[in-house]
KELUMLO-427661 format. One record per residue (C-alpha): x, z negated, y; residue in three letters. Coordinates in pm, whole numbers. Example, Ala and Ser with C-alpha at 12.3 -4.5 7.8 and 13.67 -1.06 7.14 Angstrom:
REM residues 2
xx,zz,yy,type
1230,-780,-450,ALA
1367,-714,-106,SER
REM end
This chain:
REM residues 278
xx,zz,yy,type
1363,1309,4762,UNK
1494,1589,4907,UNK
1927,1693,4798,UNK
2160,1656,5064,UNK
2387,1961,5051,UNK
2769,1926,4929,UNK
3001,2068,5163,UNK
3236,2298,4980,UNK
3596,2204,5008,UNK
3847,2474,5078,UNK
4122,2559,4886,UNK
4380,2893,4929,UNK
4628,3040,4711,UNK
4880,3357,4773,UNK
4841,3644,4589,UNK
5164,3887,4434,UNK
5197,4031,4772,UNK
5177,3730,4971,UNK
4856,3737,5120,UNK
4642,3443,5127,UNK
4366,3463,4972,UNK
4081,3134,5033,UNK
3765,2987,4839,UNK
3531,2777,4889,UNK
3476,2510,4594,UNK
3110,2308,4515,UNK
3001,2096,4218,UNK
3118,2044,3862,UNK
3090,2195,3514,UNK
3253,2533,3401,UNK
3441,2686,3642,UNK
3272,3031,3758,UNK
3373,3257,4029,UNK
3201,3407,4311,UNK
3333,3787,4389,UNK
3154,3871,4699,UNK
3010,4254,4785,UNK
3122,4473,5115,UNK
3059,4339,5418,UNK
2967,3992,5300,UNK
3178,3724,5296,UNK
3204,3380,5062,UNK
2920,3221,5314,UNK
2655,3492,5232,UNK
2666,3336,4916,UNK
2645,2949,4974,UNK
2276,2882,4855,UNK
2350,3093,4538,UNK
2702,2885,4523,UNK
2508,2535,4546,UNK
2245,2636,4322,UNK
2476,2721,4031,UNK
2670,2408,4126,UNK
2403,2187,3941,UNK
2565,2326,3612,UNK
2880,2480,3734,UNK
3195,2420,3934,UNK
3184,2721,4132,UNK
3451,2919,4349,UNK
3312,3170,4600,UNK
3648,3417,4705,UNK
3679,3503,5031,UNK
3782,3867,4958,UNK
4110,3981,5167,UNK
4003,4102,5506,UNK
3773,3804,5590,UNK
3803,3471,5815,UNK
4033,3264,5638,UNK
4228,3519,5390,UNK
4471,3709,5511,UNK
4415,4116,5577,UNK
4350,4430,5327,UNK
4744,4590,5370,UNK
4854,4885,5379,UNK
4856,4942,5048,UNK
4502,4832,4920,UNK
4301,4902,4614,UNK
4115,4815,4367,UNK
4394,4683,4186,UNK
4499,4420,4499,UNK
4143,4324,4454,UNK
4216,4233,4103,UNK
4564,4061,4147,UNK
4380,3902,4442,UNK
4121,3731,4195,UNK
4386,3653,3891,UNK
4533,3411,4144,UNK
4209,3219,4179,UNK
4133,3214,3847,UNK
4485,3104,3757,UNK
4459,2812,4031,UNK
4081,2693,3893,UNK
4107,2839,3523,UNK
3764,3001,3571,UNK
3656,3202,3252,UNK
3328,3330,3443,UNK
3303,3542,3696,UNK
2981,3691,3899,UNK
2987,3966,4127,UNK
2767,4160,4321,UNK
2782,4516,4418,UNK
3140,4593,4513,UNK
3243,4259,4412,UNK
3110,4338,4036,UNK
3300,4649,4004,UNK
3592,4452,4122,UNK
3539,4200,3843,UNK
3509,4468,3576,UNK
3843,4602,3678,UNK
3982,4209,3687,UNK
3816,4112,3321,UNK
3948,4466,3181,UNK
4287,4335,3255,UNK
4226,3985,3140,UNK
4057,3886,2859,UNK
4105,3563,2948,UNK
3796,3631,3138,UNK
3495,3552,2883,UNK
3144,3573,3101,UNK
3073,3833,3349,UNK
2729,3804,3519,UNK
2662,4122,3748,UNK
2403,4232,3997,UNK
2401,4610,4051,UNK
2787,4679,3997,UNK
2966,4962,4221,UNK
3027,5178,3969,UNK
2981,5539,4036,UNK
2868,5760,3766,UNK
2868,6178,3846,UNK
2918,6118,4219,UNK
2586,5950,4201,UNK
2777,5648,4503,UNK
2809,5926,4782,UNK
3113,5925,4990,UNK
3076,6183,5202,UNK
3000,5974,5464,UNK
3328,5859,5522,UNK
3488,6110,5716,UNK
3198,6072,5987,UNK
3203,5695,5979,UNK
3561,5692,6006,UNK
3599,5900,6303,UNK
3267,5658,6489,UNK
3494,5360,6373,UNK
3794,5538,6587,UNK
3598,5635,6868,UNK
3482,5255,6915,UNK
3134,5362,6787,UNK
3023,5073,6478,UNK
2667,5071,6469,UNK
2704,5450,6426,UNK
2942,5417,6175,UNK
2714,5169,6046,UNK
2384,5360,6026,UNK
2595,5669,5863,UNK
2667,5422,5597,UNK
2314,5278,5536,UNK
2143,5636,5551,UNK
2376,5753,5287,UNK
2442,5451,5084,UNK
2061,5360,5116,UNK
1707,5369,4943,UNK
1528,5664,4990,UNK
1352,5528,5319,UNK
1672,5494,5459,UNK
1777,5830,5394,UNK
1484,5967,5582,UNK
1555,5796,5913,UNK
1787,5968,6166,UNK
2114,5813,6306,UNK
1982,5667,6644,UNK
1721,5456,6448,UNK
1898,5370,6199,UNK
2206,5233,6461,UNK
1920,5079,6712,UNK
1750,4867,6396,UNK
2056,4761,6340,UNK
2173,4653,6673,UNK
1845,4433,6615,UNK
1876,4328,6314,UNK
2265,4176,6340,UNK
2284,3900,6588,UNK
2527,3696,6723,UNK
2789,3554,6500,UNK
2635,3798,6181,UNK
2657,4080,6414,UNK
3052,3993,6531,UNK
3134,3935,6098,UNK
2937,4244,5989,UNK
3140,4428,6246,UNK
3478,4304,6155,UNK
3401,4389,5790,UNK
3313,4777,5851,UNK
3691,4884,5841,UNK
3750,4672,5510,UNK
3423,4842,5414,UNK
3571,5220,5433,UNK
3848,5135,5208,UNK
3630,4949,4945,UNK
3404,5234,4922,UNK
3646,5491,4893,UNK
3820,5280,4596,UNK
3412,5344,4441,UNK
3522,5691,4505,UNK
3838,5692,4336,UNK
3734,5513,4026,UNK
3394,5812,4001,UNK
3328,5820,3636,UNK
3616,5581,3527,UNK
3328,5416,3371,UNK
3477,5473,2966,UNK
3771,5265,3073,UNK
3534,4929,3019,UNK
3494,4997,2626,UNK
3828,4765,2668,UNK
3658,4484,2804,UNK
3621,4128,2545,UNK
3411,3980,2835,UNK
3004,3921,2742,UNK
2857,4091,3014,UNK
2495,4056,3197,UNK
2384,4342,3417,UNK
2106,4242,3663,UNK
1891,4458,3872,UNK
1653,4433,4153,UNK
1324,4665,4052,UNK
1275,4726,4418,UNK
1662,4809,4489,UNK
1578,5200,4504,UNK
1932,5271,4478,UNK
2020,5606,4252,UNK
2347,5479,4114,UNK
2216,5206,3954,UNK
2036,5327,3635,UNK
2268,5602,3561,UNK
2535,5313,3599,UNK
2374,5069,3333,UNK
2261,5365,3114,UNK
2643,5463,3080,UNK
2792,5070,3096,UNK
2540,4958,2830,UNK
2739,5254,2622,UNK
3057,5156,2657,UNK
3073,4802,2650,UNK
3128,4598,2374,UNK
2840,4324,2466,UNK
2600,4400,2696,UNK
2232,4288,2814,UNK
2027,4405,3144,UNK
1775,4180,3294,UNK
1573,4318,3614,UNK
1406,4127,3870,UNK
1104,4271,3972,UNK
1059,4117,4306,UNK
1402,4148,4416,UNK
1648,4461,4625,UNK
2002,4514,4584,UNK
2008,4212,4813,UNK
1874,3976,4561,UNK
2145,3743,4540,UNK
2124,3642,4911,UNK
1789,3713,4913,UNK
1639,3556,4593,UNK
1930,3294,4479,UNK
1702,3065,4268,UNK
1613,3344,4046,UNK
1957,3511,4002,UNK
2034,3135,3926,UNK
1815,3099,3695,UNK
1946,3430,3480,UNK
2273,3385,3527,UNK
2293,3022,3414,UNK
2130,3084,3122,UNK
2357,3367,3016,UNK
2635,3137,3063,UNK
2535,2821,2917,UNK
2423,3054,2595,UNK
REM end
């Protein structure tokens, strides 16, 4: 017999500055939170979200910016991120937290300020070790962004942000696969997201080689990997966080990309439940 999917319910809570920040809520069990990467949003994550469900109660955040939470400010950072997610957890009382990409680096800076956080399961963290995340995209991507130009903004952001393939393919490609690729209602979210985008990644920027600042952390922490990710940041990233934090373990996936959580949710699943039921 095949499971009839449980429609999350939808919950919202205000953040320190006001904003309203919303998340979508499915199944029962130990409360874990879902801290969603750059230019994703809480629904990129739903299969992942109901396939932790069968053990979890789990809260996927719809980051500030997105349909449904109210907008980045003028005054964004990392650290609005973090107050952002401390209201969540105080509404559901979550003790775990996953994140992906941007969304992990957010939840290291949340559980170094919280040790009331206990788990923390991510997959290929934003952290930036020796200027290894480039940013000197941004100026260029900016200025597309202002000239009403996305998917060139866009493709300046996947050639330098990118596996090595990507970094070999010029701008008109890169912008035309991507006009492609995006459709429809993907295409019109994607595209909303690219201005939140800038800021995130210049907040990586900022916090280049903040790295030793985690040796404060009490969380248990998993660090997951995609073996076909082909992103340079990554194993300088672990190599350092595996240093400085108190309790650490990597698991790679050898089948799966930077992507894996959207693309491969059964086996992330798999790992990260049994980190947190350990």
């Amino acid at each position: 017999m095949i499971a009839t999917p449980v429609t999350p319910t939808m919950h919202t809570v205000h953040s320190p500055d006001g904003t309203t920040i919303s998340y979508h809520s499915v199944g029962t069990g130990p409360d874990v939170l879902v801290i969603p990467g750059a230019l994703t949003d809480a629904n990129d994550y739903s299969t992942l979200a109901e396939a932790l469900a069968a053990h979890f109660t789990v809260h996927s955040v719809q980051r500030r910016g997105r349909a449904g939470s109210g907008p980045l400010g003028d005054n964004y950072s990392i650290d609005t991120e973090r107050a952002d997610l401390a209201a969540v957890r105080a509404a559901t009382g979550a003790r775990y937290v996953f994140g992906h990409s941007y969304g992990g680096l957010v939840a290291l800076e949340a559980a170094r300020h919280d040790p009331g956080i206990t788990k923390l399961a991510l997959y290929e963290p934003g952290v930036s070790v020796q200027g290894l995340f480039p940013t000197g995209w941004i100026p260029q991507y900016r200025r597309f962004l202002a000239q009403g130009r996305p998917f060139d903004a866009f493709a300046i952001f996947a050639i330098a942000t990118g596996p090595a393939a990507a970094r070999r393919s010029p701008r008109w490609l890169t912008a035309a696969i991507l006009r492609l690729a995006f459709r429809r209602a993907r295409r019109a979210k994607v595209l909303g997201l690219l201005e939140a985008n800038l800021h995130e990644h210049q907040e990586v920027g900022r916090l280049d080689d903040s790295y030793p600042n985690y040796r404060q952390l009490s969380a248990d922490v998993l660090l997951m990997a995609g073996a076909k990710s082909g992103l340079p940041y990554v194993a300088p990233a672990f190599d350092r966080l595996t240093e400085v934090l108190p309790s650490a373990r990597v698991h790679t996936f050898a089948k799966l990309d930077h992507f894996g959580p959207e693309k491969g949710p059964a086996e992330v699943t798999k790992t990260v439940t049994g980190f947190l039921l350990d």
